[in-house]
Steps between C-alpha positions, in 0.01 A plus 500: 500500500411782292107615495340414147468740267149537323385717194202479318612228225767285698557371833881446618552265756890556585718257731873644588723223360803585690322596839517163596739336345882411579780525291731260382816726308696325201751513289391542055745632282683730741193655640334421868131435401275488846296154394206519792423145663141340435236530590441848328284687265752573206240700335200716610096458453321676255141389457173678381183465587294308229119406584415548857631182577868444285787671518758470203854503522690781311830407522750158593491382791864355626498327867815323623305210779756330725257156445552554136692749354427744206095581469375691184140553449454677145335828430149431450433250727181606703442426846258544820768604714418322841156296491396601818125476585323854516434513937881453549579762178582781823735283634647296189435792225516364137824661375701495793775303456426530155876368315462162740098463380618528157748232498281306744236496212771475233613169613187329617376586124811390324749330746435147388597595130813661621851296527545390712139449654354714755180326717249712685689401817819668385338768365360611840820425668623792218245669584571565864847550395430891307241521750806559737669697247168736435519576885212286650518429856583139606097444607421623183680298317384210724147585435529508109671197487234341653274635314667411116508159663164478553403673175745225333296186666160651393 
């Protein structure tokens, strides 16, 4: 995964779509179009920093989950990235893993309006999904699993 890239106005958090996905090739109108197999990041994650707390989202989001298929959090949409508690930020920083956090927070917000209905549970099953996707080690994804769990019974 590529380092983010900061300026003074805007912080880009960027996931490589195609560095881990596969590729399925078909067949449209005479042409072989490489169609990559979910889970994937179809698009990447531009966000800026808003009040010290929020980040908004700049752009579409598009993610293709395995659980349940095609993900697209609107520009606009503000997040928290990864509500990790502030001793275990060295570990767990905020923003890594950023594209995951954001549809993490995307569906617990607004999964249960969505068709068809996404619960907390299935949201943190999604969740671990990208987390995969973003690069986290297994025990990492173990551990923040655990935790969205216990941040969903509280």
């Amino acid at each position: 995964m590529e380092k983010p890239k900061v300026d003074e106005t805007e912080k880009v958090l960027e996931t490589d779509p195609e560095k881990y996905v596969d590729v399925k090739l078909t067949v449209a109108d005479s042409k072989v179009i490489a169609e990559p197999e979910p889970p994937y990041f179809a698009t990447k994650i531009r966000v800026e920093y808003v009040d010290g707390f929020s980040w908004l989202l700049l752009e579409d989001l598009v993610y293709y989950s395995l659980l349940m298929g095609r993900i697209q959090i609107p520009s606009a949409f503000t997040t928290d990235f990864n509500s990790v508690p502030r001793p275990f930020w060295r570990l767990f920083p905020k923003t890594q893993y950023g594209p995951a956090a954001v549809v993490h927070d995307y569906l617990c917000n607004y999964g249960l309006n969505m068709e068809p209905k996404i619960d907390r549970a299935l949201a943190d099953r999604i969740f671990v999904e990208a987390l995969e996707i973003c690069g986290a080690p297994w025990w990492k994804r173990k551990i923040m699993y655990l935790g969205v769990r216990i941040g969903a019974l509280l």
